[in-house]
Each structure stands twice: as structure tokens, then as C-alpha cells.
C-alpha positions as CSV (number, residue, x, y, z in Angstrom):
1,X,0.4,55.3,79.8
2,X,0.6,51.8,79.6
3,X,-2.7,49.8,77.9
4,X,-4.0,46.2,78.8
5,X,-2.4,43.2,76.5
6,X,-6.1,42.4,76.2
7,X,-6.8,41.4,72.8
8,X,-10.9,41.8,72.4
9,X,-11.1,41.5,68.9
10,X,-13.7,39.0,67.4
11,X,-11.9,36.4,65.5
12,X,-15.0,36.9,63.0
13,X,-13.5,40.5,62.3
14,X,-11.7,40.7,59.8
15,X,-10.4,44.8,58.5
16,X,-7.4,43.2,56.4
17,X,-8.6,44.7,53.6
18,X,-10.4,48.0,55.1
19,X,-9.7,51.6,54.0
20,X,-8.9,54.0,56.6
21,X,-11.5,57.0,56.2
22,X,-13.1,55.7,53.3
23,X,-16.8,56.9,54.0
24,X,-15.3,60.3,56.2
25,X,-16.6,62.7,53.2
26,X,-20.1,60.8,52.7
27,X,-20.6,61.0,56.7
28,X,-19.5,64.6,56.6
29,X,-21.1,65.7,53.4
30,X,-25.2,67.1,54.5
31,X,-25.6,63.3,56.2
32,X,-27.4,63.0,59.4
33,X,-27.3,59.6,61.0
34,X,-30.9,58.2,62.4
35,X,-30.7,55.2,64.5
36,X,-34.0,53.2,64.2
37,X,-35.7,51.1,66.9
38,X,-35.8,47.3,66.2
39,X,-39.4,47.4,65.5
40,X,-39.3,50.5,62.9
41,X,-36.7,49.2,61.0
42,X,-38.5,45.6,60.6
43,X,-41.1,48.1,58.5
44,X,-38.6,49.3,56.2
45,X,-36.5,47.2,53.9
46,X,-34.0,50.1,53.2
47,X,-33.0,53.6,53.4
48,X,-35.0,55.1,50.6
49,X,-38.3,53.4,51.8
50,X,-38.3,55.3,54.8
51,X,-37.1,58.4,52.8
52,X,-39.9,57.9,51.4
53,X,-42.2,57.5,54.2
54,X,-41.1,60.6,55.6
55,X,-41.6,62.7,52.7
56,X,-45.2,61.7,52.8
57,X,-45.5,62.3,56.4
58,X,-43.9,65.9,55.8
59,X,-45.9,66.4,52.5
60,X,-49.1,65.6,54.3
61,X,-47.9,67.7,57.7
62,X,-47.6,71.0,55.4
63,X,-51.4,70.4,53.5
């Protein structure tokens, strides 16, 4: 099977230096992957603050 010549790569791309399966044990390893709406993730500055948010929403959920 033959594939297109058609380079699509983003000149702005650069994996010269990239590691081929460096996070695979982190992704595999108890992570689930959350993708946030634009507007939610303007809230939060970073993956422990919403951590955190969560675990007040579950903590208050089970009072």
C-alpha cells in the first residue's frame, strides 16, 4: 500500500530530540485522562487544583 508524498508536518514541530514511549508507563500506570471544556479549565490553573476541587465535591457528596 502505497501512502501520499504529502508532508503535513508543522515546520513549528520539532521531535528531534523526543523519546519514543517515554510517558507509556505514567499513561498506563492507574491514570485516567479527563479532557476539560475551554471554560472549566480557564478556572483551574493546574492539575492538582482541580484534584482538589473534586475531592471537595466528593467529600461533601458522601456528608
Amino acid at each position: 500500500m502505497n501512502q501520499p508524498d504529502d508532508d503535513t508536518m508543522r515546520p513549528e514541530y520539532d521531535f528531534s530530540t523526543a523519546e519514543r514511549g517515554k510517558h507509556y508507563r505514567d499513561f498506563r500506570r492507574d491514570t485516567n485522562l479527563v479532557f476539560l471544556e475551554p471554560d472549566v479549565a480557564a478556572v483551574f490553573k493546574n492539575s492538582e487544583a482541580v484534584n482538589e476541587a473534586l475531592r471537595k465535591l466528593a467529600k461533601s457528596a458522601r456528608d
